[in-house]
C-alpha positions in Angstrom: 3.8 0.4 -23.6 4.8 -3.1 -21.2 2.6 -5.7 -21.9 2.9 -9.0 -20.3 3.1 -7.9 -16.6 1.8 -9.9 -13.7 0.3 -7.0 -11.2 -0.7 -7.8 -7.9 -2.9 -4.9 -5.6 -3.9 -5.0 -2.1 -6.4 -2.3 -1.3 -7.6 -2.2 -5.0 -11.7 -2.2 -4.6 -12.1 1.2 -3.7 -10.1 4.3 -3.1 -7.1 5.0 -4.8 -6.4 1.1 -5.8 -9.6 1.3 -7.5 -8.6 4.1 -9.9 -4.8 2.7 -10.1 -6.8 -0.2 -11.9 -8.3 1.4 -14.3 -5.3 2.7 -15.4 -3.1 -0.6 -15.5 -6.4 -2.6 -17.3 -6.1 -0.1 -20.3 -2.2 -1.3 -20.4 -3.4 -5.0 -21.3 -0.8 -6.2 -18.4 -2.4 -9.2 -16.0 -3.7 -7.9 -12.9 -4.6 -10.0 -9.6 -6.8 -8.2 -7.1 -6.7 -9.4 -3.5 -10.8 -8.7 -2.3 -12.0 -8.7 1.3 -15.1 -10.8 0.9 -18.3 -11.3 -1.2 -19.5 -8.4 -0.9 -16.6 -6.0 -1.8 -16.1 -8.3 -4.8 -19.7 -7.7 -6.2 -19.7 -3.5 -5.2 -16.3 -3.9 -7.5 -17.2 -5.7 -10.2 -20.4 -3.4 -10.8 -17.8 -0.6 -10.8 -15.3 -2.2 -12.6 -17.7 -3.2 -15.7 -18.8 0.3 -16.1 -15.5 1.1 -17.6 -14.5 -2.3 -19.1 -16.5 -5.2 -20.6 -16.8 -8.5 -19.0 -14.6 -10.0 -22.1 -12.0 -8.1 -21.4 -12.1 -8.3 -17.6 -12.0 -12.1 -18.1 -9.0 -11.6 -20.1 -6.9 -9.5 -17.9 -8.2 -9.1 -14.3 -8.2 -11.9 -11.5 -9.6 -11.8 -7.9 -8.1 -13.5 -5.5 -11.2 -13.3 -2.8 -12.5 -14.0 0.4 -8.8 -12.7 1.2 -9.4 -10.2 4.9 -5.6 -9.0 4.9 -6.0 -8.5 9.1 -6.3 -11.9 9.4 -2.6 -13.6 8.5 -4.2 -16.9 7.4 -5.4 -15.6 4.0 -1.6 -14.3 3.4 -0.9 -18.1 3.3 -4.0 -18.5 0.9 -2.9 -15.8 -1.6 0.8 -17.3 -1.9 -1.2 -21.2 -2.2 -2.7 -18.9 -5.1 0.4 -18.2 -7.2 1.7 -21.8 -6.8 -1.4 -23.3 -7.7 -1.4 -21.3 -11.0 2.3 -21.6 -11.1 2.8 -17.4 -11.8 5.4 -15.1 -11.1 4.9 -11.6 -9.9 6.2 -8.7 -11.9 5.0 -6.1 -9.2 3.9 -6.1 -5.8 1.5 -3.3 -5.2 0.5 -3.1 -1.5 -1.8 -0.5 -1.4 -4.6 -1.9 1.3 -4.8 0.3 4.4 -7.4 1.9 6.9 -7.6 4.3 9.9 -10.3 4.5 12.2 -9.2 7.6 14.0 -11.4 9.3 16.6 -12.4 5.9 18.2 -11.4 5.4 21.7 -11.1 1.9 21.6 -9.0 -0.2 19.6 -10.0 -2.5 16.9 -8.9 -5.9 16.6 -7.8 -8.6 13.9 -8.4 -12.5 14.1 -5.1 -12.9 15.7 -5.6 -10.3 18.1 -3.7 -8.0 16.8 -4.7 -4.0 16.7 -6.4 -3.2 13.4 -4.0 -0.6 11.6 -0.5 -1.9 12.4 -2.7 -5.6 11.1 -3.8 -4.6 8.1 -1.1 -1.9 6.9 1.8 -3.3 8.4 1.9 -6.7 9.5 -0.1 -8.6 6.4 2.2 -6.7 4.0 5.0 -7.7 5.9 4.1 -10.9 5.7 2.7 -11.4 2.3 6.2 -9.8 1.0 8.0 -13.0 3.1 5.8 -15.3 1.5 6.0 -13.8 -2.0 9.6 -13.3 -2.5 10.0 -16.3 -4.5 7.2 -15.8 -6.9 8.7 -12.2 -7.8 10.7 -12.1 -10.5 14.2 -10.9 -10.2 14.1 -8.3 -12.9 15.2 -4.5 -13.3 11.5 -3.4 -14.0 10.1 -5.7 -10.8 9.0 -3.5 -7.7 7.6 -3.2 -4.6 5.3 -0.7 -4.1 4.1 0.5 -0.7 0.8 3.3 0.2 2.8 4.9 3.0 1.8 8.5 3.9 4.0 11.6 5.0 1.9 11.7 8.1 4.8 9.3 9.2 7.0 12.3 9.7 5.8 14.4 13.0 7.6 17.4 10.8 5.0 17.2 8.0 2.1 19.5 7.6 -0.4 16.3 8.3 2.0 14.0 10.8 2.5 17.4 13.4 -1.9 17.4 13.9 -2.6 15.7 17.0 -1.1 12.9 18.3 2.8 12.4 16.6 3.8 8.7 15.1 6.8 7.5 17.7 8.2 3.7 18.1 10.0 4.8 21.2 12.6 2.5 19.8 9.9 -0.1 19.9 9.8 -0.2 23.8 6.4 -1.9 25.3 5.4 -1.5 21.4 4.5 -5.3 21.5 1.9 -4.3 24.2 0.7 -1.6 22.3 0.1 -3.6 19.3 -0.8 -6.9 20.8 -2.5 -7.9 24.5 -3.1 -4.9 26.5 -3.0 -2.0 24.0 -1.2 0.3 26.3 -2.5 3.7 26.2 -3.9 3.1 22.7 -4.6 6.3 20.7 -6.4 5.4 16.9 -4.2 8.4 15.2 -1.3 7.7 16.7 -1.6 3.8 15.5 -2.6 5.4 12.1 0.7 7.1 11.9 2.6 4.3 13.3 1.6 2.2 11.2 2.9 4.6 8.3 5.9 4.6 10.2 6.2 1.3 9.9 6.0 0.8 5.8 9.1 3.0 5.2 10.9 1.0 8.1 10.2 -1.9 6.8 10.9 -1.2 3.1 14.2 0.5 3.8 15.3 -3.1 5.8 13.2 -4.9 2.5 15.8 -3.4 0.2 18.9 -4.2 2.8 18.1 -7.6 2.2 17.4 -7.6 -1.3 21.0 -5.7 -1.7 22.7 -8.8 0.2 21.5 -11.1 -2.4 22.0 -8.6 -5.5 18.4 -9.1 -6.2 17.2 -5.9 -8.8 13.9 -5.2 -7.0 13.1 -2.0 -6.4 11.4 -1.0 -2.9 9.5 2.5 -3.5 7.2 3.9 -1.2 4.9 6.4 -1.5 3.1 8.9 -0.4 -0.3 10.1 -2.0 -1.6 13.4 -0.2 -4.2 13.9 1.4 -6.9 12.1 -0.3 -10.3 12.3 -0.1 -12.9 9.9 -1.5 -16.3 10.9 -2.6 -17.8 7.3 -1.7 -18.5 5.3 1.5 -16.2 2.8 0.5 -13.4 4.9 0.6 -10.1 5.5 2.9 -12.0 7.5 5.6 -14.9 4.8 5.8 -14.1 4.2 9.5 -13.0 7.7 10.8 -16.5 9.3 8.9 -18.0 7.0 11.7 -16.8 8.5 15.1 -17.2 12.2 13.8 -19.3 12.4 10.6 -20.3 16.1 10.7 -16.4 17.3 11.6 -15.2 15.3 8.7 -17.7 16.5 6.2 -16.6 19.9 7.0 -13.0 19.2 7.2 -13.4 17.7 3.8 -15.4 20.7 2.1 -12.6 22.9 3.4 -9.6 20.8 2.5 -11.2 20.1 -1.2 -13.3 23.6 -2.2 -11.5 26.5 -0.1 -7.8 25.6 1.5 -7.3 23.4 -1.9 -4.9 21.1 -0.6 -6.8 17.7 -1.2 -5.6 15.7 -3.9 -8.0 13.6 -6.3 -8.9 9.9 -6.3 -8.6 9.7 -9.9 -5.4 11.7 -10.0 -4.0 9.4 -7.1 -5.2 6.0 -8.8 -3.8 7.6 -11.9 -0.4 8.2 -9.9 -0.1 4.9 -8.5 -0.4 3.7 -11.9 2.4 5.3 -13.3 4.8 4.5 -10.7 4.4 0.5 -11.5 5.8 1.3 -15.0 8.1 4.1 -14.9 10.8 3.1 -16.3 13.2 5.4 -13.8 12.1 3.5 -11.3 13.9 0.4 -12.9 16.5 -1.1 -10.2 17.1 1.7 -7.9 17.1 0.0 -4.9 14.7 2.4 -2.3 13.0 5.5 -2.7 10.7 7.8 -1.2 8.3 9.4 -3.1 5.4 11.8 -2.2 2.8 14.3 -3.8 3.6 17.3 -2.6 1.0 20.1 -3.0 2.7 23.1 -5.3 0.1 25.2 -5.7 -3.7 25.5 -5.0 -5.2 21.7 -5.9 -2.2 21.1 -7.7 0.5 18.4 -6.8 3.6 17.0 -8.4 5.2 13.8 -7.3 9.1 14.5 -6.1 11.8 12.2 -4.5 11.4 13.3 -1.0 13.1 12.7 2.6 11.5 10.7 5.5 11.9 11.2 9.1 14.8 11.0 11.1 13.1 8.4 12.6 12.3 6.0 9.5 16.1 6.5 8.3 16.9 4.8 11.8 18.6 1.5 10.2 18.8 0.0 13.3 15.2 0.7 14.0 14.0 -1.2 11.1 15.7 -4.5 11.5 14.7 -4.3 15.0 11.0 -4.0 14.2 11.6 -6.6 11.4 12.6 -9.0 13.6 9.7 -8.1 16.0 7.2 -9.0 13.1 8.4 -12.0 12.3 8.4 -12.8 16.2 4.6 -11.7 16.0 3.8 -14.0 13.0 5.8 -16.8 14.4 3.8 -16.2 17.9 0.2 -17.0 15.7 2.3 -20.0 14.2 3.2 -18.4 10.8 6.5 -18.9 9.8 7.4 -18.8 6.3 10.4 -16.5 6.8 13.3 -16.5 3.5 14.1 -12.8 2.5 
């Protein structure tokens, strides 16, 4: 069993982060839980102490809170964190995302910035800049992005509705920024999927350059559906409540091809200590669906698209012009 790791989770008070935690408490290793605001902390810590006691929790689990991800000012107060407390990072988990499809009308972060590609996208980008340091350069340290084969307009989720496309990330400033052109809440789901393999395959370019032995991995859970409020579909459940309820029964009880939270949580979990994993450089990993409610987690392809190498450092470079546009500029991988 490792001991002795310094975790950090985005995403990790609900969902599949929530069950992910359960798993790396029982492993003793030191986790730091990045939490929205008050009350996400409290719904979490009533959950949290069903399964551990407060001793215990004290001991081994940390919240970093009042921390809203969308909004890039509290990526500045997570990394003030680490150096406050002087402690290095073991693994990165970025886990935090959300959809809201079925709305017509775009969401929007503090900076202005359409929801999705804010949240999944743009504050991981972001907090990975302003991390780097505070990561230990060891073969067991990782980086660990919640993608989702809906990235890939080939896959059996990504080829419903509206495709994920960058258009070689023409007007894509517009579409993420200002004037939102022709703004579609599935699409910007997808995209922003799109975006966390791009941007770890450029991640692990630059960590090559400097012979760091960070692994980039990305991953790709399933479809998951959570039996709470609280969960990954809290948004979407909004605009369409009685299609999603059925879509859900179907996908779960009779077609069988949901996967668990637990067994996703459970997942996540092993990937930040498997041991094969250990300086491999990238990797793409999903849970492909075998059987009926069965899944088993393979190395797997990603779209032609996300292997586009030039693609990625040109939407690199385009987040870093987006940060540096809101005056955030802390820039060193």
């Amino acid at each position: 069993m490792i001991k002795n790791k310094n975790i950090l989770i985005t995403g990790g008070n609900s969902g599949i982060g929530f069950f992910a935690i359960i798993n790396l408490l029982k492993t003793k290793n030191i986790l730091y839980v990045v939490i929205k605001n008050e009350f996400r902390k409290n719904e979490f810590l009533k959950k949290i102490e069903k399964y551990f006691d407060k001793n215990y929790l004290s001991k081994f689990l940390n919240i970093i809170e009042n921390c809203d991800l969308s909004d890039l000012e509290n990526i500045k107060k997570i990394k003030d964190y680490f150096i406050s407390k002087k402690i290095f990072l073991d693994v990165l988990v970025l886990n935090a995302g959300l959809q809201y499809t079925g709305s017509f009308y775009p969401k929007v972060s503090k900076q202005g910035i359409e929801l999705t590609f804010a949240v999944n996208h743009l504050a991981h980008f972001y907090l990975v800049n302003v991390l780097k340091d505070f990561i230990r350069d060891k073969e067991e340290s990782r980086i660990i992005i919640t993608s989702s084969d809906v990235h890939d307009p080939k896959s059996s989720g990504g080829n419903i509705g509206k495709k994920a496309g960058l258009n070689n990330l023409v007007n894509f400033r517009k579409k993420v920024t200002g004037q939102f052109l022709n703004f579609n809440a599935d699409e910007a789901y997808k995209n922003s999927k799109l975006c966390n393999i791009l941007f770890a395959k450029e991640l692990e370019k630059k960590l090559k350059i400097s012979s760091s032995k960070i692994s980039v991995i990305t991953w790709a859970p399933g479809l998951v559906i959570p039996n709470d409020d609280l969960g990954f579909f809290r948004y979407s459940k909004r605009f369409n409540l009685f299609g999603y309820l059925i879509f859900s029964k179907a996908a779960k009880n009779i077609l069988g091809i949901s996967e668990s939270i637990e067994n996703a949580g459970r997942i996540l979990s092993e990937i930040v200590f498997d041991s094969n994993l250990n300086n491999i450089g990238y990797v793409h990993l999903s849970n492909k669906l075998i059987s009926f409610k069965k899944h088993k987690l393979v190395e797997s392809n990603v779209s032609d698209e996300a292997n586009n190498s030039e693609l990625a450092s040109k939407l690199w470079i385009l987040s870093e012009e987006i940060c540096r546009s809101f005056g955030f500029v802390t820039f060193n991988i």
